[in-house]
C-alpha positions as CSV (number, residue, x, y, z in Angstrom):
1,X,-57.1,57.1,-23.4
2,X,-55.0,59.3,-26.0
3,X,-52.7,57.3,-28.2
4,X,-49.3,57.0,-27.9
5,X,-47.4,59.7,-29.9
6,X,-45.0,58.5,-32.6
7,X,-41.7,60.2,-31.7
8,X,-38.8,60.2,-34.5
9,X,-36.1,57.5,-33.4
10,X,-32.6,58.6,-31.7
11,X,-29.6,58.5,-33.9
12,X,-28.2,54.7,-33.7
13,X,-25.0,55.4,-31.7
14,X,-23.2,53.7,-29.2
15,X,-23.4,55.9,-26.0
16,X,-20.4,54.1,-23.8
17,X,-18.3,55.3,-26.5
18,X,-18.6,58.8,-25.4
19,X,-17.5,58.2,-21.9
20,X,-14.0,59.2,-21.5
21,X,-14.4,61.9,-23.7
22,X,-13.4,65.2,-23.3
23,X,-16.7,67.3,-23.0
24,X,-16.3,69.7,-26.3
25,X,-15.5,66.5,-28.3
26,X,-18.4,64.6,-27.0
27,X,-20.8,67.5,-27.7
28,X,-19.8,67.9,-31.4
29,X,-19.8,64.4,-31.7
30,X,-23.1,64.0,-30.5
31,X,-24.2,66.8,-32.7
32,X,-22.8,65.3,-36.1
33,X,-24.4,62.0,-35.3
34,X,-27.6,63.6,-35.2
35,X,-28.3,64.5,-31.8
36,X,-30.2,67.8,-31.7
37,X,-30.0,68.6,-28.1
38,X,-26.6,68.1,-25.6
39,X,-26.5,69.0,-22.1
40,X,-23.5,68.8,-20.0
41,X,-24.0,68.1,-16.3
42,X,-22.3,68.0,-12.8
43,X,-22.8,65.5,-10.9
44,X,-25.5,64.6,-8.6
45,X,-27.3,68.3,-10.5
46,X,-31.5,68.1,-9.7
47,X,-33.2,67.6,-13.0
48,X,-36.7,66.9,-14.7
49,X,-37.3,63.3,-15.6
50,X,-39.2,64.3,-18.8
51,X,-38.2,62.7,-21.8
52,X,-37.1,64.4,-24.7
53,X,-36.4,63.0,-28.0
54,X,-33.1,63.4,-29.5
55,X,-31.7,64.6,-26.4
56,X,-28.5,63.6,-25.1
57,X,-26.7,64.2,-21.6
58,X,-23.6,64.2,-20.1
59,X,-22.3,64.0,-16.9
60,X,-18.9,65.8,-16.6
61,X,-16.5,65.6,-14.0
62,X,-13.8,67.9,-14.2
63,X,-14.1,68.2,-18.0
64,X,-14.7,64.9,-18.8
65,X,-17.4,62.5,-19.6
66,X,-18.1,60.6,-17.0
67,X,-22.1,58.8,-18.0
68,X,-24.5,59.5,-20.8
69,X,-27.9,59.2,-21.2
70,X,-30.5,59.7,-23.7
71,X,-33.6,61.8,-23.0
């Protein structure tokens, strides 16, 4: 079996406190806390379950931040 790989850890951030949000602000919010990647998406949008570090989404509902998830 292949070990594990040692991935750098997410920015500590509290991710509820993005909800509410307007997108934009969320996004360069995300980006100044050290988030490298930000995605923004719709509702219910068909998406790959792999897991990517640093990687934060969205989903936005009419312009706003409606859930957020790392990976």
């Amino acid at each position: 079996m292949a070990p594990l790989p040692q991935l750098p850890p997410d920015p500590d951030d509290a991710l509820d406190d993005y909800v509410g949000l307007d997108a934009d602000t969320a996004a360069g919010r995300a980006r100044a806390h050290g988030w490298t990647t930000v995605r923004a998406l719709p509702p219910g949008v068909v998406i790959t379950m792999e897991y990517l570090a640093g990687r934060l989404n969205f989903e936005v509902v009419d312009g706003t931040v409606r859930r957020c998830w790392k990976g």
